[in-house]
C-alpha positions as CSV (number, residue, x, y, z in Angstrom):
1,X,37.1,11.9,-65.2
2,X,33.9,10.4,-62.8
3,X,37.3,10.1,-60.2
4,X,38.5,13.4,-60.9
5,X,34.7,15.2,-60.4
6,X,34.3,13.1,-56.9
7,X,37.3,14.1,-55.7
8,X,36.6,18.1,-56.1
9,X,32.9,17.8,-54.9
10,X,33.5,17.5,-51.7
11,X,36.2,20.4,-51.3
12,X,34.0,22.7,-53.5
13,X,30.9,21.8,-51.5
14,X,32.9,22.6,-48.4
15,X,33.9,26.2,-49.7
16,X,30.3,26.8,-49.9
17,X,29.0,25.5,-46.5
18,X,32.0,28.1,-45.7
19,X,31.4,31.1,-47.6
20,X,27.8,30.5,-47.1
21,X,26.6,33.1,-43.9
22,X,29.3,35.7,-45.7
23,X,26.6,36.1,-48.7
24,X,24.1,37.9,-47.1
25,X,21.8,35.0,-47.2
26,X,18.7,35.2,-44.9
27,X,19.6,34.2,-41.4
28,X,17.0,31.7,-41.4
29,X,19.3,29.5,-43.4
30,X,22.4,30.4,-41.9
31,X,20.7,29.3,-38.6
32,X,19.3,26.3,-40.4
33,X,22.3,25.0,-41.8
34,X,24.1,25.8,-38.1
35,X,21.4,23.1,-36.9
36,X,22.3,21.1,-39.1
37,X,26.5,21.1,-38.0
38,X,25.2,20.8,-34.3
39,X,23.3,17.5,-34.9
40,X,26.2,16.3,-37.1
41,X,28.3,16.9,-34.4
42,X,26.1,15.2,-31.8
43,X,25.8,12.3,-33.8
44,X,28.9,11.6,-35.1
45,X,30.4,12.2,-31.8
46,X,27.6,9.9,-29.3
47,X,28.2,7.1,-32.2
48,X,32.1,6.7,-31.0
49,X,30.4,4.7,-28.2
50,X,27.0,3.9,-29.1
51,X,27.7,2.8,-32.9
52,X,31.1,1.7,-33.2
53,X,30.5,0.0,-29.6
54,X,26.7,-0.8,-29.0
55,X,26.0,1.1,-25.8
56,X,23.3,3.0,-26.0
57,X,23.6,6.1,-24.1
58,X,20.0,8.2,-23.9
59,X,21.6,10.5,-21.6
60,X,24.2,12.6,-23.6
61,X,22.3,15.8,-23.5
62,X,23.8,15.4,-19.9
63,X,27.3,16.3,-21.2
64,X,26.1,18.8,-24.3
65,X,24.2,21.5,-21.0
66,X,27.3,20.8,-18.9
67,X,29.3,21.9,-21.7
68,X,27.0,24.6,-22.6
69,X,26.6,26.0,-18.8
70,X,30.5,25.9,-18.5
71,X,30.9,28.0,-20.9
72,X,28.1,30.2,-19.8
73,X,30.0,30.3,-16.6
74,X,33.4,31.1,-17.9
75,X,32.0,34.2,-20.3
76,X,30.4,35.8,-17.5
77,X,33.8,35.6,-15.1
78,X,36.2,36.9,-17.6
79,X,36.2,39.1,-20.6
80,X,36.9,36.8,-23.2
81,X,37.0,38.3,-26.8
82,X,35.9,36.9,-29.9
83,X,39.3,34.2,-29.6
84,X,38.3,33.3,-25.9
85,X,34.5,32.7,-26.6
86,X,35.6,30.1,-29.2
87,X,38.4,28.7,-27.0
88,X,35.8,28.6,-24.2
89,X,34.6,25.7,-25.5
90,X,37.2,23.6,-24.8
91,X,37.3,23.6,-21.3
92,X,33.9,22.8,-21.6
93,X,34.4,19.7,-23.4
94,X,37.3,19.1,-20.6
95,X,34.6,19.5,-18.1
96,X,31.8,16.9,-20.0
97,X,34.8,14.9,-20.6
98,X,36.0,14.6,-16.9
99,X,32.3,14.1,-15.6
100,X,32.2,11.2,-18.5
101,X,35.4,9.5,-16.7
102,X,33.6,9.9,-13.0
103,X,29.8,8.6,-14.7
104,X,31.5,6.0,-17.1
105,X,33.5,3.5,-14.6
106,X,30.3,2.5,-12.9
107,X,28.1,2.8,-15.6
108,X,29.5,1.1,-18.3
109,X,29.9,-2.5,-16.0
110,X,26.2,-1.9,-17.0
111,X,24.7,-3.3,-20.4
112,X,21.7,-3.4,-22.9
113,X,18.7,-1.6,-21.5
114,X,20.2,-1.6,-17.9
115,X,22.8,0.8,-19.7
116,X,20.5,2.7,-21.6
117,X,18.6,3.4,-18.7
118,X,21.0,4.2,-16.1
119,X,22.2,6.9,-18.8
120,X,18.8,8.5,-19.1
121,X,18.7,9.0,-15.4
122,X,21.7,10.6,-15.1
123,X,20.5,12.7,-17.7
124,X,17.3,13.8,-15.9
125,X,19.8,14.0,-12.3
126,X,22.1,16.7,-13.8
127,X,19.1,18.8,-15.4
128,X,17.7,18.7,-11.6
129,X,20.9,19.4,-9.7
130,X,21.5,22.5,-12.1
131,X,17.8,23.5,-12.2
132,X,18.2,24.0,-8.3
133,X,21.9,26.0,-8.3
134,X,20.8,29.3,-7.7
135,X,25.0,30.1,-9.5
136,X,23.8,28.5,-12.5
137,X,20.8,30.8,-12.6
138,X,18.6,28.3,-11.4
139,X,15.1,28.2,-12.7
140,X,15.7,31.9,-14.9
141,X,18.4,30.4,-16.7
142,X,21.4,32.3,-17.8
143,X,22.1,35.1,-20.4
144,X,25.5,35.0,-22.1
145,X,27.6,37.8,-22.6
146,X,27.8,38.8,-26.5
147,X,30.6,38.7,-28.5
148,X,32.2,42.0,-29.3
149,X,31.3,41.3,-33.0
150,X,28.4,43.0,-34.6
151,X,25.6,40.2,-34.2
152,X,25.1,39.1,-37.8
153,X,29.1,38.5,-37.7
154,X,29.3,36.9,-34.6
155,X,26.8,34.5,-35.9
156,X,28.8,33.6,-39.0
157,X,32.5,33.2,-36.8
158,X,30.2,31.0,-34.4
159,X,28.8,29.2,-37.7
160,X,32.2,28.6,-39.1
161,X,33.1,27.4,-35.7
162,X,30.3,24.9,-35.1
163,X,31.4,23.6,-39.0
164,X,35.2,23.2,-37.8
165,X,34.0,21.3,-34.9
166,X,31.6,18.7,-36.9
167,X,34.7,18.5,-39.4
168,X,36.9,17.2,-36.3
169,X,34.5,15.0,-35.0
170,X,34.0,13.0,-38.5
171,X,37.7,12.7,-39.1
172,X,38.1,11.3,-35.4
173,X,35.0,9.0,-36.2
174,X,36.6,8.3,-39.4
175,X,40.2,7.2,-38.4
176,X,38.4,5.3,-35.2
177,X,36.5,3.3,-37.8
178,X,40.0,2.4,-39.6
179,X,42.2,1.9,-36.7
180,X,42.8,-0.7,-34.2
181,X,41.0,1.2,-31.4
182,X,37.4,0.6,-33.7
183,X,38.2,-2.7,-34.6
184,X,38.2,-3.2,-30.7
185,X,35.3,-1.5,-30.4
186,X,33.7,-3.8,-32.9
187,X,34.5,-6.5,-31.5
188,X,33.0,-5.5,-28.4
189,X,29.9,-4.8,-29.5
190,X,29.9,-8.0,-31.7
191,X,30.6,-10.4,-28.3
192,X,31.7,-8.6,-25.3
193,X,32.8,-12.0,-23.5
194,X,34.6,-12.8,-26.7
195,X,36.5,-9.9,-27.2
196,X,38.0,-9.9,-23.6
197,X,38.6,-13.7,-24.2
198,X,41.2,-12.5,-26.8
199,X,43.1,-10.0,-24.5
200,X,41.1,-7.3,-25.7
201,X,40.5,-4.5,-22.9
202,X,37.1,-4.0,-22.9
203,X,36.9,-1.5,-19.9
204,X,39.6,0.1,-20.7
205,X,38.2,0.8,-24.7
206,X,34.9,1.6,-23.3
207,X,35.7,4.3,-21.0
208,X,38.3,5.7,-24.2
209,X,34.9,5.7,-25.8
210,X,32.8,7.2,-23.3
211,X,34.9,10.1,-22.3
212,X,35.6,10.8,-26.5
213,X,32.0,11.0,-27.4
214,X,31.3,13.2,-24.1
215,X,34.0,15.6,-24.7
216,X,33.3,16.6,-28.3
217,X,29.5,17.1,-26.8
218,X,30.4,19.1,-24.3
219,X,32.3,21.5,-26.9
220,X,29.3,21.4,-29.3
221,X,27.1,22.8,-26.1
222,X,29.1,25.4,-25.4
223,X,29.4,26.6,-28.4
224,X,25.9,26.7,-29.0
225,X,25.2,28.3,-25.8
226,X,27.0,31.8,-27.3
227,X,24.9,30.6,-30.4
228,X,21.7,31.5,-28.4
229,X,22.6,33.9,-25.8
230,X,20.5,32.5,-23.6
231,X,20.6,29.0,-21.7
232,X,17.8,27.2,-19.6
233,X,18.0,23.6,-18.6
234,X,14.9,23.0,-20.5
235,X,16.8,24.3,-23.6
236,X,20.1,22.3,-22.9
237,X,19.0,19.5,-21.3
238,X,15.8,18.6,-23.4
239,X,15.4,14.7,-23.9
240,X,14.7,15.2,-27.5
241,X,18.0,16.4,-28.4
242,X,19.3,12.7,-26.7
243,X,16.5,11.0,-28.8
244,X,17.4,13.2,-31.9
245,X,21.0,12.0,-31.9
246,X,20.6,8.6,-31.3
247,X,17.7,8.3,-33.9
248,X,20.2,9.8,-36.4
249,X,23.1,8.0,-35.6
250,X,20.8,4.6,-35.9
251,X,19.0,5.7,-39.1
252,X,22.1,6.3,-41.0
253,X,24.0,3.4,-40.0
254,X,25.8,3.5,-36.8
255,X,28.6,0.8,-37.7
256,X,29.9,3.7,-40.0
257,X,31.4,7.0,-39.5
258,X,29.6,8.3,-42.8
259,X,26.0,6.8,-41.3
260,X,25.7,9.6,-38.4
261,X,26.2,12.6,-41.1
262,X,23.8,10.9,-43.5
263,X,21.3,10.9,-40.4
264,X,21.9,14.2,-38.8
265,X,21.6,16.2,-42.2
266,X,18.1,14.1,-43.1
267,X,16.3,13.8,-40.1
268,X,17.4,17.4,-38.5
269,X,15.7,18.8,-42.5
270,X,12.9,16.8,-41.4
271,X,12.8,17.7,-37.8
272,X,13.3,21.2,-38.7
273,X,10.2,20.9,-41.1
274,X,7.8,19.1,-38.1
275,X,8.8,21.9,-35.7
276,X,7.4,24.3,-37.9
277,X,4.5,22.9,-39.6
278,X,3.3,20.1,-36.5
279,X,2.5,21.5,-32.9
280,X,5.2,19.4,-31.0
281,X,3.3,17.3,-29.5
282,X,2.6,15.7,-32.6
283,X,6.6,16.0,-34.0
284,X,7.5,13.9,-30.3
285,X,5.0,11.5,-31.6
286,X,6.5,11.3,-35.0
287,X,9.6,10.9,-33.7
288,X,9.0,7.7,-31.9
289,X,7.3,6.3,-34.5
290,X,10.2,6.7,-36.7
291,X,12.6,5.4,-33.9
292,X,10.4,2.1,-33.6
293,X,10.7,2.0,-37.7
294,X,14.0,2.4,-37.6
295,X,14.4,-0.5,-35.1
296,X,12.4,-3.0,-37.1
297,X,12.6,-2.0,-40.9
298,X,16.7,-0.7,-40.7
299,X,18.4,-2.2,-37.9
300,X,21.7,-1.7,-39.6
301,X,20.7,1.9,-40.9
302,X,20.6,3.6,-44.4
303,X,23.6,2.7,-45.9
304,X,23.4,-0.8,-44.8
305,X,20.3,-1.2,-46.6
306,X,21.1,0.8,-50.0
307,X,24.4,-1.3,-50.3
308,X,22.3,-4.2,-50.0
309,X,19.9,-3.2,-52.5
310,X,23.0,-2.4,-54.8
311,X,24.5,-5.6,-54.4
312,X,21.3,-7.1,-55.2
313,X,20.9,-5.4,-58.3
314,X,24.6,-6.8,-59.3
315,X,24.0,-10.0,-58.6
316,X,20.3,-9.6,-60.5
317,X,22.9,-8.7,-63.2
318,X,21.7,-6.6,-66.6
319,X,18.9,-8.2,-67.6
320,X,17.3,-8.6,-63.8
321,X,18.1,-12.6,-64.2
């Protein structure tokens, strides 16, 4: 029966997350719970390389504003419809995807901080190229064309869409943590020297990686961009988001598919609740702190730690002996 009720909460729980912009909820929620798919998305998807691989990339939110001007690009060209807005997307992620392959080669000889750092750059070099492209709208930014949908229901097709994607991206992360392709990624990320020594192809797993995590990004960014009408490079391309993602990724346990989509639905509640209550100033400072926490007290993330608490417990057997 316990087997039975597990197996339908999930589905069930799903049906809501679904059905839920439909009810006439406030849109406060519905643009809550949206948040909430985004960073789910954005950390599943940047812990393909950075969990299941141990490269940390700060400079994602490159590939989430190219995805997100792309698509801001492509709507104002062509008429698209409600079908081509969502489609849009996915040459957007083709786009993060190919700039992944060009960034990646060089990059990824690169390792540890030296990695970590070369990413962050890049991150801050496409914000200023774009910043100064007077077709990209430059310093004003770019408005969007809307969806030929009233507004409340193009908010809930673009909600459902931003839940489809996040689904995707966990059963990729999922089967990568099961298949052959993980356990290679694993194994680089446990001794890169090792792994190669082996007949692994490290370079050759990394950029796979790379240009997976970057794609999926780069669709999450331009569907958000028709999410807000409105795109700015200090919108698209804010460092936080980076932070944000890799902080949640770590937090829940990037090793694990299910660790990413523990994070992003905790910490983007709490972020959420800091943004509203804490000038953000203050929710930046918060935010490192918890970053250096999560470095020293969880190295391994949540789940990591509760499983070891629970195996303690059984070993402590009934009576705690």
């Amino acid at each position: 029966m316990k087997g039975r009720v597990q197996f339908l909460i999930a589905p069930l729980g799903l049906l809501i997350l679904a059905a839920f912009p439909w009810l006439g909820a406030p849109i406060y929620f519905t643009s809550l719970i949206y948040s909430v798919f985004l960073y789910v998305t954005l950390a599943s998807s940047w812990n393909i390389i950075g969990g299941f691989c141990g490269y940390l990339s700060f400079g994602h939110v490159a590939f989430f504003g190219l995805g997100a001007y792309t698509t801001a690009m492509l709507a104002n060209a062509f008429s698209l419809g409600a079908a081509g807005t969502l489609l849009s997307s996915i040459p957007a992620g083709l786009a993060a995807g190919l700039i992944a392959l060009v960034v990646g080669y060089p990059s990824l000889r690169l390792r540890g901080p030296y990695f970590a750092v070369i990413t962050l750059c890049f991150a801050f070099v496409v914000e200023l190229a774009v910043k100064n492209l007077d077709f990209l709208g430059g310093a004003d930014g770019l408005w969007l064309k809307e969806m030929p949908l009233p507004i409340g229901a193009a908010r809930a097709v673009l909600y459902e869409a931003m839940l489809l994607l996040a689904l995707m991206v966990i059963g990729l992360a999922a089967y990568i943590q099961s298949s052959r392709f993980g356990a290679g990624l694993r194994a680089i990320k446990a001794d890169e020297e090792v792994a190669q020594s082996v007949g692994i192809n490290a370079p050759d797993l990394k950029i796979k990686a790379f240009v997976l995590s970057a794609v999926f990004q780069g669709m999450a960014g331009g569907l958000n961009a028709y999410y807000l009408s409105y795109i700015h490079t200090d919108i698209v391309f804010e460092v936080n988001v980076s932070i944000l993602m890799v902080l949640m990724a770590l937090f829940g346990g990037g090793s694990r598919w299910l660790g990413p989509v523990l994070g992003a639905v905790i910490l983007s509640l709490v972020n959420e609740a800091l943004s509203t209550f804490l000038a953000a100033e203050l929710a930046r400072i918060i935010y490192g702190l918890l970053f250096i926490g999560v470095i020293l007290y969880l190295p391994d993330g949540l789940l990591a730690w509760w499983e070891e608490r629970r195996w303690a417990r059984e070993a402590a057997g009934p009576d705690g002996g």
